[in-house]
C-alpha positions in Angstrom: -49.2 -38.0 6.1 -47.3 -41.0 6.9 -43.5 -39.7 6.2 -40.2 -40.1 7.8 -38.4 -36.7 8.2 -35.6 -37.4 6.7 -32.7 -35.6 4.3 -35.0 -36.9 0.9 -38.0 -35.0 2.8 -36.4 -31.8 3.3 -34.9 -31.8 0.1 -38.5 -32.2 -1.5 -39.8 -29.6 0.8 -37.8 -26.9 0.2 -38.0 -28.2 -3.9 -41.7 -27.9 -3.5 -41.1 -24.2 -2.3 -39.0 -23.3 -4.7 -41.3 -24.1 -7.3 -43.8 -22.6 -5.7 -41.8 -19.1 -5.7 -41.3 -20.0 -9.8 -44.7 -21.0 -10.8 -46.3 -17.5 -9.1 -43.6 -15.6 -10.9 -44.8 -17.4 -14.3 -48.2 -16.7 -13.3 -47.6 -13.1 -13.0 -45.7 -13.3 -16.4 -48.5 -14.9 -17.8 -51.4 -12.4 -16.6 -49.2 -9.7 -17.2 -49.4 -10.6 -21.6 -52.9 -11.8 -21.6 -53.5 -7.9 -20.1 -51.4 -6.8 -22.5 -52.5 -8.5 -25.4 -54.5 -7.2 -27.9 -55.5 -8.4 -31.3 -53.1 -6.6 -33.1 -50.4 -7.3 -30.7 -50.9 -11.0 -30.6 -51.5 -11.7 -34.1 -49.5 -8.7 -35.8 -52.6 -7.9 -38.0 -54.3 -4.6 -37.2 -58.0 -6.1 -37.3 -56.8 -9.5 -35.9 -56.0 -12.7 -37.9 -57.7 -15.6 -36.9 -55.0 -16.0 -34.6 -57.4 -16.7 -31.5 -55.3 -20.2 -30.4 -52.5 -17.7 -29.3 -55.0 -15.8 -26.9 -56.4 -19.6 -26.0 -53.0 -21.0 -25.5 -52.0 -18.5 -23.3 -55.3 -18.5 -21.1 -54.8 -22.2 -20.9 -51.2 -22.0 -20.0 -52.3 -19.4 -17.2 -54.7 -22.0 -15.9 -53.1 -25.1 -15.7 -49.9 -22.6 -14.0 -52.9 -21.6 -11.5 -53.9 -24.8 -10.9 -50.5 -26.1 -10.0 -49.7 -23.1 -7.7 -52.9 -24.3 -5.4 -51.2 -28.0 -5.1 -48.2 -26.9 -4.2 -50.0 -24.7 -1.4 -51.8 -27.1 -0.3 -48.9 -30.0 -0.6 -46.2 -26.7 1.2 -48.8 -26.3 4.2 -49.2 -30.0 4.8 -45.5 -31.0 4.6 -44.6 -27.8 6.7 -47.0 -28.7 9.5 -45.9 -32.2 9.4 -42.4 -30.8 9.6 -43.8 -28.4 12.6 -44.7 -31.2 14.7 -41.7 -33.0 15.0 -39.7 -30.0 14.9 -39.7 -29.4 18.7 -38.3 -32.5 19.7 -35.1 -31.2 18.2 -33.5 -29.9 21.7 -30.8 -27.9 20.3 -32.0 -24.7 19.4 -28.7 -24.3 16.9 -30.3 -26.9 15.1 -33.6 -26.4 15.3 -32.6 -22.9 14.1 -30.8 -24.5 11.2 -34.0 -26.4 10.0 -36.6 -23.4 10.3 -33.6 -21.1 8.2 -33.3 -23.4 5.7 -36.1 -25.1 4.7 -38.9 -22.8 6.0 -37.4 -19.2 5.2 -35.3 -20.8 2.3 -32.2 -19.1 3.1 -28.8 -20.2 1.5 -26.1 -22.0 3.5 -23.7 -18.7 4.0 -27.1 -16.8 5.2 -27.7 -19.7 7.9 -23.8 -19.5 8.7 -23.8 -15.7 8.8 -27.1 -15.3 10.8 -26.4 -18.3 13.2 -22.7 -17.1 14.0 -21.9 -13.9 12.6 -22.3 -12.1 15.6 -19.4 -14.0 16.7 -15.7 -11.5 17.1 -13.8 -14.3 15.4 -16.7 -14.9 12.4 -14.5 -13.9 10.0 -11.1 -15.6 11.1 -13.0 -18.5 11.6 -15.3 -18.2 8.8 -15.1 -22.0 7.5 -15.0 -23.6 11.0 -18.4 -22.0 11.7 -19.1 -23.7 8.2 -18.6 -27.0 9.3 -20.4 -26.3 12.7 -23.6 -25.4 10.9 -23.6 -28.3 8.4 -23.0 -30.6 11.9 -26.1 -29.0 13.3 -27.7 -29.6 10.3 -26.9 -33.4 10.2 -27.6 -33.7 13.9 -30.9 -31.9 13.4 -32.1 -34.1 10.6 -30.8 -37.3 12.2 -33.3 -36.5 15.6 -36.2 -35.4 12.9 -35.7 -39.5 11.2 -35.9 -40.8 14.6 -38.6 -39.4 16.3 -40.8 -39.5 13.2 -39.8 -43.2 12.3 -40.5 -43.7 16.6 -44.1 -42.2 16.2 -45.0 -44.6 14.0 -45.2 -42.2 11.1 -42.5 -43.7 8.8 -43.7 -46.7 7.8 
């Protein structure tokens, strides 16, 4: 994978997860109807009514929903051990810390903030300076990741 680490990469990463999270839930929904379906249910005809392109529609849809939820596995483990191996050259640990909350455990911004700084006596006096500080980490954080990945050659 020939990528720069930049704000466009994270933004697909973390989009790529969230999808992810989506597609399995539609997957369960999915499985969950073809269980629960039954000729009668499907078709609303107690001996069935030649209504089988419901049943095939929906076994389709579950496959193709499947299918997708393997690429984006496969295209989540790739981009997160790319993202892995640049990740230590981030020094800071507040913003390495800010990376691995956001885009690998998917936690909103006020979770980061709360998590990172909450600890702190004057959290909640101070609530929207420790805002700015995280989104500075952040931008300092993905500003290393764009250098040292374009450095090594890998963003071209």
């Amino acid at each position: 994978m020939e990528k720069v680490i930049d704000k466009q990469f994270l933004k697909n990463f973390r989009r790529h997860k969230e999808e992810y999270i989506d597609q399995v839930e539609l997957y369960r929904e999915l499985n969950s109807i073809k269980e629960g379906s039954t000729t009668a249910k499907i078709t609303g005809m107690p001996g069935g009514g030649g209504e089988s392109d419901k049943i095939s529609n929906s076994i389709i849809s579950l496959l193709e929903t499947e299918q997708r939820i393997k690429e984006l596995e496969k295209l989540i483990k790739d981009e997160g051990e790319y993202l892995d191996s640049f990740l230590f050259t981030v020094r800071d640990y507040k913003q390495r810390t800010v990376i691995k909350l956001r885009y690998k455990e998917m936690m909103e911004w006020s979770e980061i903030r709360k998590c990172m700084y909450g600890q702190k006596r004057d959290y909640y006096d101070n609530e929207s300076n420790y805002e700015k500080r995280t989104y500075k980490d952040h931008r300092r954080a993905i500003a290393t990741l764009t250098d040292m990945s374009r450095r090594n050659g890998n963003g071209r």
